[in-house]
N, C-alpha and C positions, 0 to 999 in steps of 0.2 A: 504494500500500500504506500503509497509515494504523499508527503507530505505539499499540500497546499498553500503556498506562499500568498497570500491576500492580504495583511498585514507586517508591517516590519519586521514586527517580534516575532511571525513566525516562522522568520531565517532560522532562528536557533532548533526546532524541530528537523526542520528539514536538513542543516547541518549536521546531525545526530545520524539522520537516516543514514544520508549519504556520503560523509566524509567522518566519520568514528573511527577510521584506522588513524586519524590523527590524532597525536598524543594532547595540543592544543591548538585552542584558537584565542589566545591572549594574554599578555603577559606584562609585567609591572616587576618594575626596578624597586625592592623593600631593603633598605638595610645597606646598600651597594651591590645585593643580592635578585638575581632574577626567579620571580617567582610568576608559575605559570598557570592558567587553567585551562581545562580541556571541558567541553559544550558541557557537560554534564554538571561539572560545576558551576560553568557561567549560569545553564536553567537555576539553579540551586538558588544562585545567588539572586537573581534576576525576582523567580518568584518569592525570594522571601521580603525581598523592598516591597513585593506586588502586596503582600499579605498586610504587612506594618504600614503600607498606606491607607488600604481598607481598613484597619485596624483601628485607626487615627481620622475615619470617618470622610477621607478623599475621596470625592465622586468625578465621575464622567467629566470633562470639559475645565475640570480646578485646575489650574497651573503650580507647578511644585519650581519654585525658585534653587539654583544650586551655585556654588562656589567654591571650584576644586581646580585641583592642577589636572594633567593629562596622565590619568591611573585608570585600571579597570574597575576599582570603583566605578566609579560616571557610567561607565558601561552597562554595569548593574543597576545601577538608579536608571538610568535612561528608559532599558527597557522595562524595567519592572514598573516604571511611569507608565509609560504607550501601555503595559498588557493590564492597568484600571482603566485606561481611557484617559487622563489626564495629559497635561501639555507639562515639559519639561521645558525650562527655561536656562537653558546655563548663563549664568555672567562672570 
């Protein structure tokens, strides 16, 4: 069954499907140290921002303000915004 790409966020699925022999799709400099993840943790990561926004009472169309450097954090926020329906705002 081949994932359905209709939405942004649901690159991460369809990455999963089709490219899982990759060890990762992200990675961030911690410590002087490269630390990576692979799709499964990106989901991970991704839907638990999705959850703690719902959680915190974010609906559809709310814009979530953010201020970060260039890390896979943002990443995680970004889509775990787009998969409530909200607008992520970086500045």
């Amino acid at each position: 069954m081949s994932t359905n790409v209709t939405r942004l966020f649901d690159i991460l699925p369809h990455i999963k499907e089709n490219f899982s022999h990759h060890d990762s799709v992200l990675a961030g400099k911690e410590n002087g140290k490269w630390i990576t993840y692979n799709v499964d943790q990106y989901l991970e990561n991704a839907y638990g921002v999705a959850y703690a926004l719902l959680a915190l009472g974010v609906k559809p169309g709310d814009t979530i303000a953010s201020i970060s450097n260039n890390r896979p954090e943002w990443n995680f926020l970004d889509m775990g915004t787009m998969m409530v329906g909200a607008v992520h705002v970086p500045l």
